[in-house]
PyMOL CGO cylinders between C-alpha atoms (Angstrom):
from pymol import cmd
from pymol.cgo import CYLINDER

trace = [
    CYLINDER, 16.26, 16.84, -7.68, 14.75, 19.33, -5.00, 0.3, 1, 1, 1, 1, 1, 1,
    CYLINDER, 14.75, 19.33, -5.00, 11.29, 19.33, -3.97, 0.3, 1, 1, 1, 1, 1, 1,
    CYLINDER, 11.29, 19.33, -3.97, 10.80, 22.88, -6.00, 0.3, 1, 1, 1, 1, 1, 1,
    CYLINDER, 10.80, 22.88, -6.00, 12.34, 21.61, -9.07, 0.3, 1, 1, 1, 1, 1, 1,
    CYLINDER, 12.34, 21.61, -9.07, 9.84, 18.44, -8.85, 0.3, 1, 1, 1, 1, 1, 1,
    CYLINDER, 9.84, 18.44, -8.85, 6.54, 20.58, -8.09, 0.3, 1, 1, 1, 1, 1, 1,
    CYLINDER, 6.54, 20.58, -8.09, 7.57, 22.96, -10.93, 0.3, 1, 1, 1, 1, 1, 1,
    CYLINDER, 7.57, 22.96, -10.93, 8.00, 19.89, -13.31, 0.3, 1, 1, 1, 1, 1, 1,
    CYLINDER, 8.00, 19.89, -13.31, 4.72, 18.43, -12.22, 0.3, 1, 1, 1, 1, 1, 1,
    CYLINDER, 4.72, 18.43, -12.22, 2.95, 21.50, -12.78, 0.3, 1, 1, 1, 1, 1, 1,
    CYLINDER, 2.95, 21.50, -12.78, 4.49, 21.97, -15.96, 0.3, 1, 1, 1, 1, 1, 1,
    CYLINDER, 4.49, 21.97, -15.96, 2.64, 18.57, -16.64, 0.3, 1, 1, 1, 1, 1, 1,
    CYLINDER, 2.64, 18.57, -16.64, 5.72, 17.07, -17.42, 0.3, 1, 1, 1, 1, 1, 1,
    CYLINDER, 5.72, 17.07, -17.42, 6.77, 13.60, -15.74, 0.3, 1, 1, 1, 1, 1, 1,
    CYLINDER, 6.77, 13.60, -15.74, 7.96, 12.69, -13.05, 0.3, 1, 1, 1, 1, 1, 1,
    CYLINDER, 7.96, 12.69, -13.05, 7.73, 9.16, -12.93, 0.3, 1, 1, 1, 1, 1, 1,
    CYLINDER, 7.73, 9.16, -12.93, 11.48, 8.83, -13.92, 0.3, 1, 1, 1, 1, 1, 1,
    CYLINDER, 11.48, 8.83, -13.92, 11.87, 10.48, -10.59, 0.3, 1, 1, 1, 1, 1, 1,
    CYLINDER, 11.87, 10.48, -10.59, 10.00, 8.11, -8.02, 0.3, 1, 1, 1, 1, 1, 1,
    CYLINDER, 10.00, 8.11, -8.02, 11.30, 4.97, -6.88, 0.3, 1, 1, 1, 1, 1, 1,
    CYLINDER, 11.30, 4.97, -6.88, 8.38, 3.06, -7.04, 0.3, 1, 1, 1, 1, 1, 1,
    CYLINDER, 8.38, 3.06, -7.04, 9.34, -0.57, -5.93, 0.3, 1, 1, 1, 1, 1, 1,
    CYLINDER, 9.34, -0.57, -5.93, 9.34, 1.40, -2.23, 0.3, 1, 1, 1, 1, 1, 1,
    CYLINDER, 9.34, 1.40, -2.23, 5.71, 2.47, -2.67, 0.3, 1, 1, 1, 1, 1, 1,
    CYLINDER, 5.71, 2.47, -2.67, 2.84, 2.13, -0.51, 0.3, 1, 1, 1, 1, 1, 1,
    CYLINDER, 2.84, 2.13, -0.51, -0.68, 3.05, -0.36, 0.3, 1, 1, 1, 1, 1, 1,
    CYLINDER, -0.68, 3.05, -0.36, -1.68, 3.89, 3.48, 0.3, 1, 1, 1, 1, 1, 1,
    CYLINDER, -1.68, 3.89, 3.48, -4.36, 1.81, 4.75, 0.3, 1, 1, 1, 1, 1, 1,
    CYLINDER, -4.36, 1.81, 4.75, -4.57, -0.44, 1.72, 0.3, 1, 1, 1, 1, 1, 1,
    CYLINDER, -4.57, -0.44, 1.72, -3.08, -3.41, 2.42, 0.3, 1, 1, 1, 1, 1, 1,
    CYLINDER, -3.08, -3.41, 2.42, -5.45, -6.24, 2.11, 0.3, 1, 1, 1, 1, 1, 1,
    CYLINDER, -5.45, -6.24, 2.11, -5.70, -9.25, 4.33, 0.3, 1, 1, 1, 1, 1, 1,
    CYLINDER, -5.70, -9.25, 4.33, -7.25, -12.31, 3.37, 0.3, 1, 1, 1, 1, 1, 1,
    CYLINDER, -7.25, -12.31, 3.37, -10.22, -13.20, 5.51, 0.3, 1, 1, 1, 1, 1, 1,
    CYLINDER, -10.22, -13.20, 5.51, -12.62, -16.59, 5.10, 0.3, 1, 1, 1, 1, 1, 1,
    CYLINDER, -12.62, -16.59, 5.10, -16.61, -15.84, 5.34, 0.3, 1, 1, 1, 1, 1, 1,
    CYLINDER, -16.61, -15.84, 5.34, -19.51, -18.45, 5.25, 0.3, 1, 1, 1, 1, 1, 1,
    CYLINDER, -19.51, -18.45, 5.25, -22.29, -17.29, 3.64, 0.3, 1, 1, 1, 1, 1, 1,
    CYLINDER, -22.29, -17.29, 3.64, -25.46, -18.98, 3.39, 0.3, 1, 1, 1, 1, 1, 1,
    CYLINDER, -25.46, -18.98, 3.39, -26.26, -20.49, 0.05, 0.3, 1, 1, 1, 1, 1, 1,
    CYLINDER, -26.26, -20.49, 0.05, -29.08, -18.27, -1.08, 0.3, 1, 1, 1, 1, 1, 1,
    CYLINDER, -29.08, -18.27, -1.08, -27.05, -15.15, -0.18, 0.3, 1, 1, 1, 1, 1, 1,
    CYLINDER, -27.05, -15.15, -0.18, -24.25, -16.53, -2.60, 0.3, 1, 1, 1, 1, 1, 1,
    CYLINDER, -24.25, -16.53, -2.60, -26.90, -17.23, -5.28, 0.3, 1, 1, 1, 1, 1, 1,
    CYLINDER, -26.90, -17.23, -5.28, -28.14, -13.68, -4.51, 0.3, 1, 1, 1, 1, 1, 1,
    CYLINDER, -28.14, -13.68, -4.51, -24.81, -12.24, -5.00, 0.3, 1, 1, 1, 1, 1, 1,
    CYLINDER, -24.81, -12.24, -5.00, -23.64, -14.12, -8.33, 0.3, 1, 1, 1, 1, 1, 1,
    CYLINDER, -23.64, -14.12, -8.33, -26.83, -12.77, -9.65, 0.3, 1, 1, 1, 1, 1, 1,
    CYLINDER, -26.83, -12.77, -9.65, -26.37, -9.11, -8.64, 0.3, 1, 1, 1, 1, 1, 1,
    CYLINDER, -26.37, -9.11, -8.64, -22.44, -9.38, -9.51, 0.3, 1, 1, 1, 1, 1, 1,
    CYLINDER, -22.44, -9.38, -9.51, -23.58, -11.08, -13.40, 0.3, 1, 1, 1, 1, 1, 1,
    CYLINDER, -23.58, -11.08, -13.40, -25.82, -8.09, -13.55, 0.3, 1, 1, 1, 1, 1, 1,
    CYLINDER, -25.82, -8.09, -13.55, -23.03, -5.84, -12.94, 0.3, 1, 1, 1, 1, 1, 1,
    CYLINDER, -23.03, -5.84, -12.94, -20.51, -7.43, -15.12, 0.3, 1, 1, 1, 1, 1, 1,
    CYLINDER, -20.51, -7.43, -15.12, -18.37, -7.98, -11.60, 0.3, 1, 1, 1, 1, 1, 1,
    CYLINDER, -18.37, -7.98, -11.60, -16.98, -10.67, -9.65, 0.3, 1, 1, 1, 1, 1, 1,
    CYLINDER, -16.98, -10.67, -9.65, -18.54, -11.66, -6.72, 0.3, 1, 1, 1, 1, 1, 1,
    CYLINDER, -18.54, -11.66, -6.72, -16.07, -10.28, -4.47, 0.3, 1, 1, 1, 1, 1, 1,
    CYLINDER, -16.07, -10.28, -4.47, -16.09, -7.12, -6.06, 0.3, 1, 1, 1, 1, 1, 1,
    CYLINDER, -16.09, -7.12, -6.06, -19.74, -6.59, -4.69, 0.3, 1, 1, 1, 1, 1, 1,
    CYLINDER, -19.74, -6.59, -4.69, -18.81, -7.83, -1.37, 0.3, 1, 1, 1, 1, 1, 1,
    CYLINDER, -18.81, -7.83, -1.37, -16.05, -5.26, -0.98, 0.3, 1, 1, 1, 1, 1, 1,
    CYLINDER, -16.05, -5.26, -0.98, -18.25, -2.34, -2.32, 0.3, 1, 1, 1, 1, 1, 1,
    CYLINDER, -18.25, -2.34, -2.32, -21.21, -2.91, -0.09, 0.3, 1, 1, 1, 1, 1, 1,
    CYLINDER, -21.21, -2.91, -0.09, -19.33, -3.68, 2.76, 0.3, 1, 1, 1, 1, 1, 1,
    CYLINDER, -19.33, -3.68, 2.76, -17.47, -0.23, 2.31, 0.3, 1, 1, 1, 1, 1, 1,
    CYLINDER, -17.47, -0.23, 2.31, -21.06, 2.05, 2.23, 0.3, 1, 1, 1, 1, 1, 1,
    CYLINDER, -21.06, 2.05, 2.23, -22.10, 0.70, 4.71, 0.3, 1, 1, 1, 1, 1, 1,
    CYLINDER, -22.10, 0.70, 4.71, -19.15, 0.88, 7.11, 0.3, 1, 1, 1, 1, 1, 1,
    CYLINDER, -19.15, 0.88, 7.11, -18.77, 4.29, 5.75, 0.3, 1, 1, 1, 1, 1, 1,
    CYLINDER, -18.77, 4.29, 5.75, -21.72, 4.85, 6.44, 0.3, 1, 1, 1, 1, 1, 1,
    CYLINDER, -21.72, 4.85, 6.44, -22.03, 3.33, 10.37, 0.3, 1, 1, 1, 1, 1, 1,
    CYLINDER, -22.03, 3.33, 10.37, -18.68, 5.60, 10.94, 0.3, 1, 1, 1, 1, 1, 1,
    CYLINDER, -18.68, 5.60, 10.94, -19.98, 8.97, 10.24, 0.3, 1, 1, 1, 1, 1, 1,
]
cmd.load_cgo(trace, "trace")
């Protein structure tokens, strides 16, 4: 299929899934690498209770604040 025939198809709002190979796809920048990081105990009881208060995991909350706030330092 061309690239036209594709963009007028998704514009349609028609499908294109059937299209993709998507085994080969990547998101940019996404990967994720496992790291290790000792916390003090009162910032992991800290945590649990902001992450039940949520209705998230723990590590949910870590990712999220640790985002903002490099966001944050880089602009």
């Amino acid at each position: 299929m061309k690239a036209k025939d594709l963009d007028k198809k998704f514009d349609e709002g028609k499908s294109i899934l059937e299209q993709l190979d998507l085994s080969k796809a990547r998101r940019p920048e996404q990967e994720q690498k496992r790291v290790n990081v000792d916390f003090p105990l009162w910032m992991i009881h800290l945590l649990d209770k902001e992450a039940k208060r949520l209705g998230v995991p723990r590590q949910s909350i870590i990712k999220i604040w640790l985002a903002e706030r490099l966001q944050k330092a880089s602009s």
